[in-house]
Phi, psi and omega in degrees: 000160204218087132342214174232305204283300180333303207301297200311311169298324194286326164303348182095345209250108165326139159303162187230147179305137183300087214318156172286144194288124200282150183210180162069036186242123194258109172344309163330267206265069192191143171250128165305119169214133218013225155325342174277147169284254169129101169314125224256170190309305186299347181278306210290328206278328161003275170288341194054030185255142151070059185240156191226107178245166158207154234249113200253112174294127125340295204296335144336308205261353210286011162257004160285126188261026179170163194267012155271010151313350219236353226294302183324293190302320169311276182329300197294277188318314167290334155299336161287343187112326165338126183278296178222169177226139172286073189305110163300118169240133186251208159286355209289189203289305204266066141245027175275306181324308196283326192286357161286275177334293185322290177293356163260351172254355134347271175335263174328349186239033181032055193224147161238182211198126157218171221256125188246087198278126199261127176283359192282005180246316195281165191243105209291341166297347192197004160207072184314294183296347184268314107045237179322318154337311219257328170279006170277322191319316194248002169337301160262037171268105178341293214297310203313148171269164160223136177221113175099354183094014190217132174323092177294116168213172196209213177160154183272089188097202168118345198309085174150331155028229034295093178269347175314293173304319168315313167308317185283331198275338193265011189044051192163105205312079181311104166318098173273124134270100139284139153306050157289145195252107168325113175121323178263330184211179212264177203249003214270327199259316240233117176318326199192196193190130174260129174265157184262318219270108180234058170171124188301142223221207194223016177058353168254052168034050177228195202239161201273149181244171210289156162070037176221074195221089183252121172317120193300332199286320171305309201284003193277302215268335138331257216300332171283359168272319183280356189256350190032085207001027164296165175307108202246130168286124177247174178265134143223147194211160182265303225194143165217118191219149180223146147206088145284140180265221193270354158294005178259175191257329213224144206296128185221081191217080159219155147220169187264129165295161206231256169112202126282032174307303163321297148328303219245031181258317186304296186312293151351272192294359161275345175256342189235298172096057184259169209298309180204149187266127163239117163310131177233100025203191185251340193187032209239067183301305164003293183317320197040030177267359183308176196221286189302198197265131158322296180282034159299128174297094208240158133260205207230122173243030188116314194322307186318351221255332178241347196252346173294177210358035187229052194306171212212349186287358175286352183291324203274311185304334183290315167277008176288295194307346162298325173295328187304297205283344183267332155291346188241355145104017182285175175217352190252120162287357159314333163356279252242002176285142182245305189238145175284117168229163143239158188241144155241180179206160169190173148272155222258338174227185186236115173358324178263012164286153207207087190250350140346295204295314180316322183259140157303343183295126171264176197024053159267150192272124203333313217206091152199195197243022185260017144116348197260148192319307193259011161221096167110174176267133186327146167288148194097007209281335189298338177294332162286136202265135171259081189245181120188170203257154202212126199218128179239146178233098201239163163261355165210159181301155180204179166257119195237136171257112168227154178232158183203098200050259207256346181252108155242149205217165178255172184183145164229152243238126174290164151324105181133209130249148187242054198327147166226191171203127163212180220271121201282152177254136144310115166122205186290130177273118181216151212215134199210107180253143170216124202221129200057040194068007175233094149017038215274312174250127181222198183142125172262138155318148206244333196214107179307173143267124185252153157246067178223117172316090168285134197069004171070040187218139145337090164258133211214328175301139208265184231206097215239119179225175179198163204223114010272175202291142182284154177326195192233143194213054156315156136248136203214181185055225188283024188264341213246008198283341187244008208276324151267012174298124166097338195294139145307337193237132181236051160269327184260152193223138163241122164199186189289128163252000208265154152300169185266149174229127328276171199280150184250107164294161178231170153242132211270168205266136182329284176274108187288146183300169190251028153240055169262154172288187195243136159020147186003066167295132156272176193289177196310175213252006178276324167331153192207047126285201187202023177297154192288158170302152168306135225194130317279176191276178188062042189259081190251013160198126142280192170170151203313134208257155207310103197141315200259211212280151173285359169281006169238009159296322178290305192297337169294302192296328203286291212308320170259353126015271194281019184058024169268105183214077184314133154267146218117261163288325204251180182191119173309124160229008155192163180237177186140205158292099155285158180283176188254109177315159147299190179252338174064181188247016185092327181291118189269122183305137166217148187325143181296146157349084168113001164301150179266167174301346186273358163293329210276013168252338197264340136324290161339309171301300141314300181288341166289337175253034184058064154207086154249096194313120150310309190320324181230323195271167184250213077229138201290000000 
């Protein structure tokens, strides 16, 4: 177990005397969090202090048709604590159309926004005025942020910039942080400087090897030396893993170690206290560093193939009271727990699956970077824990019980926040705080540790829940459009396999329709199984029923559909005329290695009619 007091000795860092007690803040201008007050945005962007941004891809979004696309992200962020979201913007044709949207649902949402202009599009040798033009554009838009009274802009890269020009083309003494790099550019035209690197590396934007280890805690104290107390933007980030295939031009097969990284990241910025933070990112799935909701509206630039069903909002639930608390210049973030959670995260395999094996090619090389699906386990992998982490925010001491397959352990958990760890398991994840003898949070995970490639593919992203359970946050529409391009395996379908937590049993209607089957109908008659009859009947969608594994949702949702619905793994959530199965190729399923018997009528089943999930499924 990892204290608050353990992360700070393991990270190095003295405790700091608690900030002095805030006064003269006025209910107006203050958000209430438990008994505290919280400075409100116009005091800290004043001072130009204590600001919280987070880093939004654009590039993403170009399918969104109004600016209430954005409302859910405004809304979701500002309830967090968020200050601004740094829009990353590239060239494409529609990005004046999102960033017209982007500053009118701000607006309307009390949210503020300024322009993260990404240089891997803009050119820094030639296009200082174009730049500058386009921070003219939105300059006076209520949305816009200002620090210091003056029209906040930053950027992903940019080293060489002419900020001088950039400044004359935009009329108006720009606040610049750009992601100028120490050593590359000079510090004398930029207000500040945003680092990027929110995750420790090889100092090559790789993941560190022995005697190659540069720290974020390094990379703070790089830019705060070069910056001579100019504004240093510092980073947190949760987490970082890519395995892009050939839709990218260029190698994206790595990942960073992750970890708790996020927790002892917090922990930092609440002991160092830098002027202002940018969460990396809100959406950057590609990245797998997001913070927001899947079902955020998007497209799929490949990304689906590691981010479905592997939702991220307990990383945001997890960073509000830091936020609470960083803003106001506090280090006990216990302030600032409003509601008692645990957030958990873990990855979905364990390190030593060997998904290779899913391609047929022979001689390929294990480990490498050339982008392509099937050849290899990302680089860094070795940088990863086959743990999980488990982070409870309680308002008094409890006891937290975690099990993780075969292994479980006890703890006990302090006032406040706290971190744990245990040793990931094949099977189910399940969590249990207990206080005075009472349950207070209890929950099984939605999503197993498998030794199954899903989608015959490397997922190094991790599977982030929370207790009590959070909405159901799919992906869906244009997030799920790539999702089966380049795979190998015609086991993955893109859609959601995950259950809703918790599940909305329905009730079925008094008078069953007069084209329903009759009392126990077995399922259609293309089945070639011996699966138990359908329960209850007139069943036309489920989803895996309360209790059980989030591995028999997809296999629920296929099945009763077609009225087929066990009880037992499933649970009926809506009635009517059932569908008509495919027809499949005849070949009958049976549960994967180490699955129970209550997989094999809802396998049997599935599979014969072409949906046999690997994750729980076979063919015999």
């Amino acid at each position: 177990m990892l204290s608050i007091a353990g992360t700070l000795r393991q990270l190095g860092l003295s405790a700091l005397a608690a900030a002095a007690a805030l006064s003269s803040l006025s209910s107006a201008a203050a958000v209430s969090t438990s008994n505290i007050q919280v400075r409100s945005l116009e005091e800290r962007a004043a001072a130009g202090n204590r600001l919280v941004f987070c880093h939004f891809m654009i590039g993403i979004v170009g399918d969104r048709g109004s600016a209430s696309d954005y409302d859910g992200d405004m809304q979701r962020a500002k309830a967090a604590g968020i200050d601004a979201f740094a829009l990353n913007i590239g060239t494409d044709d529609y990005t004046v159309t999102q960033l017209n949207y982007a500053y009118q649902s701000a607006a309307n949402n009390g949210m503020k926004v300024f322009i993260s202009f990404d240089f891997n599009w803009y050119h820094p040798g030639s296009d200082a005025t174009r730049v500058g033009q386009l921070i003219a554009q939105y300059a006076n838009q209520p949305a816009q942020l200002q620090v210091n009274g003056r029209v906040f802009a930053s950027s992903f890269a940019g080293d060489g910039l002419d900020v001088n020009a950039m400044r004359s083309a935009a009329g108006t003494n720009v606040y610049f942080v750009p992601n100028f790099h120490p050593g590359q550019s000079s510090n004398a035209n930029i207000d500040g400087a945003l680092n990027w690197m929110g995750w420790d590396s090889n100092g090559n934007n790789k993941a560190p090897t022995p005697g190659a280890n540069v720290t974020v805690a390094q990379g703070d104290a790089s830019y705060q030396s070069w910056l001579g107390g100019k504004t240093y933007l510092a980073p947190v980030s949760p987490w970082f893993s890519t395995h892009y295939g050939p839709e990218v031009s260029y190698s994206k097969n790595f990942v960073f170690p992750g970890g708790a990284l996020l927790f002892n990241r917090w922990q930092q910025v609440l002991q160092q206290g830098f002027p202002m933070v940018e969460i990396i990112t809100w959406n950057d799935y590609g990245e797998s560093h997001y913070v927001g909701p899947l079902s955020s509206k998007h497209g799929d630039d490949g990304n689906s193939k590691w981010t479905n069903d592997m939702p991220h909002d307990g990383f945001l639930d997890l960073s509000t009271p830091f936020i609470a608390a960083y803003k106001n210049g506090d280090t006990n973030v216990a302030n600032y727990i409003q509601t008692e959670k645990v957030v958990y995260w873990y990855r979905r395999n364990l390190k030593t699956l060997n998904c290779d094996a899913t391609d047929t090619t022979a001689g390929r090389p294990a480990n490498n970077d050339s982008g392509n699906y099937f050849e290899g386990i990302p680089n860094g992998y070795q940088t990863m824990d086959d743990n999980v982490y488990v982070v409870t925010l309680l308002k008094s001491p409890a006891t937290l019980s975690v099990t993780s397959g075969g292994n479980s352990q006890s703890f006990n958990a302090p006032a406040g926040a706290n971190i744990f760890t245990v040793p990931a398991g094949l099977g189910k994840q399940s969590f249990v705080v207990n206080r005075n003898g009472q349950n207070i949070l209890s929950g099984t995970s939605l999503m197993d540790i498998t030794n199954v490639c899903a989608c015959g593919i490397y997922n190094f992203n991790p599977y982030v829940g929370t207790l009590p359970a959070g909405p159901s946050d799919p992906l869906s529409g244009d997030g799920l459009t790539s999702l089966v391009s380049g795979l190998r395996v015609t086991t993955c379908q893109p859609h959601p396999s995950l259950g809703t937590n918790p599940s909305s049993p329905v009730t079925p209607p008094a008078n069953p329709t007069s084209n329903s089957p009759p009392p126990n109908s077995p399922p259609p008659a293309s089945r070639t199984s011996s699966a138990p009859p359908a329960d209850p009947t007139n069943c036309n969608g489920g989803t895996n029923a309360a209790g059980q594994s989030g591995n028999f949702a997809g296999l629920c949702s296929f099945s009763c559909s077609f009225g087929y619905c066990p009880v037992g793994p499933c649970t009926c959530t809506s009635f009517g005329p059932a569908g008509t199965p495919p027809s499949g190729d005849g070949r009958n399923g049976c549960p994967t290695a180490g699955e129970p018997d209550s997989y094999k009528g809802l396998c049997s089943f599935s599979c014969s009619h072409g949906y046999c999930p690997e994750g729980a499924c076979q063919y015999c």
